[in-house]
N, C-alpha and C positions, 0 to 999 in steps of 0.2 A: 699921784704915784701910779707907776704905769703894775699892769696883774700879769700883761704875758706872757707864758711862760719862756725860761732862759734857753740858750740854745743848750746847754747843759742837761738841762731836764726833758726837751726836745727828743734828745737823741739819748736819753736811758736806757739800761737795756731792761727787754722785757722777760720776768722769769714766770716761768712756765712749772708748776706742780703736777704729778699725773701718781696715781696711785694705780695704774695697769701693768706697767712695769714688777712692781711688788707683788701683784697679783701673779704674772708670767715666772718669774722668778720660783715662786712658789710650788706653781702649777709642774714646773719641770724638775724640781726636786721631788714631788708625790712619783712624776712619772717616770722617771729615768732612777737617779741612785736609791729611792726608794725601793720603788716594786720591784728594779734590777735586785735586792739585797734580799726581800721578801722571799723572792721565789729563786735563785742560786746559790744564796748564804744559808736561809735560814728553811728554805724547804717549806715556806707557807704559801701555797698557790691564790688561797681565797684573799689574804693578804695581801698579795701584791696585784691581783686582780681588781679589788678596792681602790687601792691607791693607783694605781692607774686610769679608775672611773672618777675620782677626786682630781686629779693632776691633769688630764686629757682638756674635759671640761672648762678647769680653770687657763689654761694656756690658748684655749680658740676664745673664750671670754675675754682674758686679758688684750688679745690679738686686735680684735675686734674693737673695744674700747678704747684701745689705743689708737687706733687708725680713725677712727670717729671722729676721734679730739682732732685728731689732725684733718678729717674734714671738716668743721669747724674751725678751721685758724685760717686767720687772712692771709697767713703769706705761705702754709705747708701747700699748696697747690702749687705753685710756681719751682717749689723746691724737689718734688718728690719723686717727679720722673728721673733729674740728672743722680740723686740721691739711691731712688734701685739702682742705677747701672753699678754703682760704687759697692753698694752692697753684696751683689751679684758678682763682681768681682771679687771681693772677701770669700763668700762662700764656696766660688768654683775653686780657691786654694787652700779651699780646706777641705773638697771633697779629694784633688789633685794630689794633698800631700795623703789620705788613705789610703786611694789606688794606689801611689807609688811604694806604701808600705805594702801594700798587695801583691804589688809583680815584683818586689824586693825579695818575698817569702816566698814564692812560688817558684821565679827561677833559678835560685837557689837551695830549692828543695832537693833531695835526691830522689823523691817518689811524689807526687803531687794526685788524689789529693791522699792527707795524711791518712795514717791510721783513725780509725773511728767515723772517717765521716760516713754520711749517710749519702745517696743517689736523689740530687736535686728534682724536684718536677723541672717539665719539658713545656710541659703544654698552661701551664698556669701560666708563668711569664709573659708566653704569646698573648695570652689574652688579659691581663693586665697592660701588656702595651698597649692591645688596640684600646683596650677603654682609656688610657692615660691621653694615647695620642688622641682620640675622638672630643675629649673633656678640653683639648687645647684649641680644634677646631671649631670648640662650641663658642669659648670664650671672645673667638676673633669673631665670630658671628654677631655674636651679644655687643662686642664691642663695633662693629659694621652698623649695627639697629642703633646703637646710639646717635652713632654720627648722623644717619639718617633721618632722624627725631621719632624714631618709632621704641620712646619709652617700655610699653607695653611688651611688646617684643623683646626688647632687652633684659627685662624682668625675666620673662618666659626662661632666656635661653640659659641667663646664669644660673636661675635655679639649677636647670638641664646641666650645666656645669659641674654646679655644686655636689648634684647626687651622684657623678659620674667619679667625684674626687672620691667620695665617702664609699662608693662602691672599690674603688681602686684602694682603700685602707681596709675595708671588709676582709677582702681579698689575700693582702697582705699579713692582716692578722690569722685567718685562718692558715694562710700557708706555714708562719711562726708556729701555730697551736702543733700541726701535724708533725712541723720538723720536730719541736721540743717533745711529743710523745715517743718520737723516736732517738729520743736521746741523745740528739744534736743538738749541743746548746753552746753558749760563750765559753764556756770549759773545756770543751771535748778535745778541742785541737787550735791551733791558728787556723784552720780555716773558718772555724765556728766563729771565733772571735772576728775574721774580718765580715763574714758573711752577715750575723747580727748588727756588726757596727755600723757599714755602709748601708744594708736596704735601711736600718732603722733611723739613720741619719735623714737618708732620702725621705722617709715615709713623717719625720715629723716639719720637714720642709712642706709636704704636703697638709698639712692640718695647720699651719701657721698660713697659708693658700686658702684655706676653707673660713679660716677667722677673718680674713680681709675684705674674703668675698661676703660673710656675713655682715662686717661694717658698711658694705655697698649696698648690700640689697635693703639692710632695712629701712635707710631714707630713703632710698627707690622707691620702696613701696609707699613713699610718704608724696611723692612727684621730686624727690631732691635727689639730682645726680650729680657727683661732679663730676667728670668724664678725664680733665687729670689724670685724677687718681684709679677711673679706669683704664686710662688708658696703663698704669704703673703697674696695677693690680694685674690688667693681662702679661705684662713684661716679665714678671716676674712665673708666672705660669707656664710660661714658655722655658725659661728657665729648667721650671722643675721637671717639664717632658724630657727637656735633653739630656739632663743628667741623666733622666732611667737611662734613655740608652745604654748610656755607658756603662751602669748598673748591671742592666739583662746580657749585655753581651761580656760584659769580662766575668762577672761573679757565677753566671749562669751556663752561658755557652763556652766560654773558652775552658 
C-alpha cells in the first residue's frame, strides 16, 4: 500500500493562527475611542493619558509581532512588497477622502478659519518636516548598506531612523498638549475636528512604521535580515513622508 500523500492533501490550504491582530485591535481601542472619551467626554486627563500609555504600546507590539511572524513564513517574503503597494493604495483613499471633506468645509465656509480657533505654529511644522523628511533619507541609506552587505551599517542607520520617527511623534504630541491648553480641541469647531483627525491619522501611520522597523531590527541584531521586507518596510516610509506633505501644507499653510 502506497503512504504518499494525495494530491488532495498536497495542495491543502495552510491556516495560519496569529494572536497580534487581537493584541492591535485592542491596542487601538485603549488609544483612540478610549483616551478620545477619557479626556473630551468625561474630562479625566490622567485617564486618558493611561490609556494611551496602555494602547500606544500595545499597537507598536502587536505591529511588530505581526510582521515577525511574517518574517518567518516561507512564502510572506515574495508577497509583501506587491501587498504594500495595495495597502498604500487603500490608505492614500482614505487620507484623499479627509482632505476632500476638508476643502469641502472650508470653501464653503463664509469665514475660514471659524470662530474659536486658535493661530497654528509656523515654525514647528518646518521642522517636523525636516526631521520626517531626514528619517526617510536615513531609511534609503540603511536600505543602500544592506544591498551593500554592510549589515552593521544597516543596524546603525535604522536605529538613526527609528529615533528620528519617535522624535517626529514627540513633537507632534507636544504640539497636541499646547493646542489642547489652548482650548482647541475636537469640539471647538470643524476645524478642530479635521485638524485632530488628519495629523492624528498621520501620526498613528507613523508608530505602525516604528513597529515594523522594531520587527526588523531585532533579528538584525541577531545577523537575520530579510531585505524584502526591507525593502517593503522602507516603501511604506516613504509613503508616510509624502502624506505629511500634504498634511503641513493644506492644514498648516493654506
Amino acid at each position: 500500500m502506497s503512504h504518499e500523500p494525495s494530491a488532495h492533501a498536497a495542495h491543502a490550504p495552510e491556516w495560519e493562527v496569529s494572536v497580534w491582530p487581537f493584541v492591535i485591535s485592542f491596542g487601538i481601542l485603549f488609544a483612540l475611542p478610549v483616551a478620545f472619551a477619557f479626556k473630551f467626554v468625561y474630562g479625566l486627563s490622567f485617564a486618558a493619558i493611561l490609556a494611551l500609555g496602555i494602547g500606544t504600546p500595545m499597537i507598536v507590539a502587536g505591529i511588530a509581532g505581526w510582521v515577525k511572524e511574517g518574517l518567518g513564513s516561507h512564502h510572506g517574503a515574495g508577497l509583501a512588497f506587491p501587498a504594500m503597494g495595495w495597502f498604500i493604495l487603500a490608505e492614500a483613499m482614505i487620507f484623499l477622502s479627509m482632505f476632500a471633506a476638508y476643502w469641502f468645509n472650508r470653501l464653503t465656509a463664509e469665514a475660514w478659519p471659524p470662530a474659536g480657533s486658535v493661530e497654528l505654529p509656523r515654525i514647528m511644522p518646518l521642522v517636523m518636516t525636516v526631521v520626517l523628511v531626514a528619517s526617510s533619507l536615513t531609511i534609503h541609506h540603511a536600505e543602500a548598506l544592506l544591498h551593500a552587505g554592510k549589515r552593521a551599517g544597516f543596524v546603525n542607520w535604522l536605529v538613526l531612523t527609528m529615533l528620528l520617527g519617535a522624535v517626529f511623534l514627540g513633537m507632534s504630541a507636544y504640539e497636541w498638549n499646547h493646542l489642547i491648553h489652548q482650548d482647541f480641541t475636537t469640539d471647538t469647531n470643524v476645524f478642530g475636528t479635521v485638524f485632530y483627525s488628519i495629523t492624528g491619522l498621520h501620526g498613528s501611520h507613523v508608530i505602525v512604521g516604528l513597529g515594523i522597523f522594531i520587527a526588523l531590527l531585532l533579528p538584525a541584531l541577531r545577523g537575520k535580515v530579510n531585505t524584502p521586507f526591507v525593502k517593503t518596510a522602507s516603501l511604506y516610509w516613504h509613503f508616510v513622508d509624502i502624506i505629511w506633505f500634504f498634511v503641513v501644507s493644506q492644514v498648516y499653510y493654506w
